[in-house]
N, C-alpha and C positions, 0 to 999 in steps of 0.2 A: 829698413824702409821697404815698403810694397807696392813699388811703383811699378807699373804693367801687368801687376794681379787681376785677372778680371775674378770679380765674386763668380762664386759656382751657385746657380741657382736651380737647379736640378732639383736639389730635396726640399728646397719652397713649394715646385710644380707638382713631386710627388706627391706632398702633402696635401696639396690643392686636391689632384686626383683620388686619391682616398678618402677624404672629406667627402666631396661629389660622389663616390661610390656606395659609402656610407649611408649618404642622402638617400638616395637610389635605389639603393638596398631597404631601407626603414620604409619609403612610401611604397616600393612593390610589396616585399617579403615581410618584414617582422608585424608593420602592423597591422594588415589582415590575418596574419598568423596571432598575434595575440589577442584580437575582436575575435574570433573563431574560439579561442579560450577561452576567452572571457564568457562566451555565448554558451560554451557550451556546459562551461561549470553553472552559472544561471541554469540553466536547462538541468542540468542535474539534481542542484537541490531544490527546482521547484516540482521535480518529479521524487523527490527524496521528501517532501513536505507532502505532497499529496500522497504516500504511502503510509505516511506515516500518521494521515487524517484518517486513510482508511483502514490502519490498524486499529487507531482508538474504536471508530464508529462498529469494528466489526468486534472488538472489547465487549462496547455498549452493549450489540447486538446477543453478545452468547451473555451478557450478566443479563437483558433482561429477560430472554431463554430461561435461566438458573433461576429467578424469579418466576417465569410461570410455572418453571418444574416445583417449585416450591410450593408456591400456590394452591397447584395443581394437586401435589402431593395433600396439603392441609385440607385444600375441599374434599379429595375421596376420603382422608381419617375422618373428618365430619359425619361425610353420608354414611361408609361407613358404623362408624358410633352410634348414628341416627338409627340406621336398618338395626343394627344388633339390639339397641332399647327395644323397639317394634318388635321383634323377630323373637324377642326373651317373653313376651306376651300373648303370642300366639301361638299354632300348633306347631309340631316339630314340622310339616309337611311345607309352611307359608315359613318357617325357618329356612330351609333349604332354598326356597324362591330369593327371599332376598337374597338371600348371602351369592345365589347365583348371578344377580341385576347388580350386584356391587362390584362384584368380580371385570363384569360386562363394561363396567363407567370407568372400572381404572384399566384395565387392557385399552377401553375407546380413548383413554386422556392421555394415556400412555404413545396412543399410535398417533394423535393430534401432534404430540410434543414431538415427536421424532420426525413427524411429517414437515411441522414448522421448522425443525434444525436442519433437516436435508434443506429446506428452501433456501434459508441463510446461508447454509453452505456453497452451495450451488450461484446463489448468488455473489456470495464474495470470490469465489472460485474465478466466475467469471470479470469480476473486476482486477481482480489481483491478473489474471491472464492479459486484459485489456492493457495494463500500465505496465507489464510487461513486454508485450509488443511492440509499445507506444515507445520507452526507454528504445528499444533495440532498433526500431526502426530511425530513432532521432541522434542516437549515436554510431552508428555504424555507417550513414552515408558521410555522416563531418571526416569520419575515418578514413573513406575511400578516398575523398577531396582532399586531403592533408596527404 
């Protein structure tokens, strides 16, 4: 028999108090620590998708480059062929001219094409820089805060 036992209710209260800390704990710390995650993996791969837009576009960009160079290339073999038909019919003197004006359209399409590729570059240059910025500056202050 246990008669004059008082129950020990200590590790009820404990438990009460850990519970409550618990609480306390999850609404200060963990879930703004996990909205901060969550935020910031969002933030990642929507900066991981737009990279990855402007890799295709800059893809796009140098295949349709490769296509003017191609182009480019086929119109001077044309003109080209053209001048030499010409050029096989007339003196050796008006030989030398064309072949010198042909010379002149593929150096001039040559320097067009490489002028258009610096642009591109230059231009994805500075976007690739821009999303790089953009990344470091949106990850490194969540950084400081945590």
């Amino acid at each position: 028999m246990h008669v004059g036992v008082i129950p020990d209710i200590t590790l009820f209260i404990q438990l009460a108090i850990f519970l409550v800390f618990m609480f306390i704990m999850k609404k200060i710390y963990f879930d703004p620590y996990l909205q901060a995650m969550d935020e910031r993996e969002e933030t990642v791969k929507k900066l991981l998708k737009e990279a990855e837009e402007n890799h295709k576009k800059t893809e796009e960009i140098l295949k349709k480059v490769d296509e003017i160079i191609a182009k480019t290339r086929a119109e001077t073999q044309k003109i080209m062929e053209q001048y030499h038909h010409e050029t096989n019919e007339m003196v050796s003197s008006i030989l030398k001219k064309a072949q010198n004006e042909a010379e002149e359209m593929i150096e001039d399409a040559k320097k067009e094409v490489e002028r258009v590729v610096e642009i591109e570059k230059k231009t994805m240059d500075k976007i690739i820089e821009k999303l790089a910025l953009e990344i470091v500056n949106k990850i490194l202050p969540k950084e400081k805060a945590a």
